[in-house]
C-alpha positions, 0 to 999 in steps of 0.5 A: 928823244935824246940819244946817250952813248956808254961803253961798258967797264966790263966786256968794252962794248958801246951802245946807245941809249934813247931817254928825255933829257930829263933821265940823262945822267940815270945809269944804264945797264950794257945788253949784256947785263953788266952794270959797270958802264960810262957815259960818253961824251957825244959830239955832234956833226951838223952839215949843210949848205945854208946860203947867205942872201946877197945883200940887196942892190942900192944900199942905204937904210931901207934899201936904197927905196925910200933915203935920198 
């Protein structure tokens, strides 16, 4: 499920929201009762080390097996 960020207008205080996308621009209320809050926009960091394959050695249009 989806996590939302809002600061509240009111006390400043940021938070999270866990809704289905579906219910993602409903208002949210701060924990500390005030209603006066406002959607973030949230970036996301993907990291990793996805490696390419090598190409494969003897070319050609098949892999160099079976074009002459």
């Amino acid at each position: 499920m989806p996590r939302y960020d809002y600061r509240c207008r009111a006390c400043g205080s940021t938070f999270e929201v866990s809704r289905p996308m579906s219910a993602s621009s409903d208002p949210a209320a701060c924990p500390e009762g005030h209603d006066d809050t406002v959607k973030l926009l949230s970036t996301v960091a993907m990291t990793g080390s996805a490696a390419t394959p090598p190409p494969a050695s003897g070319g050609g249009c098949c892999g160099g097996g079976c074009c002459g």
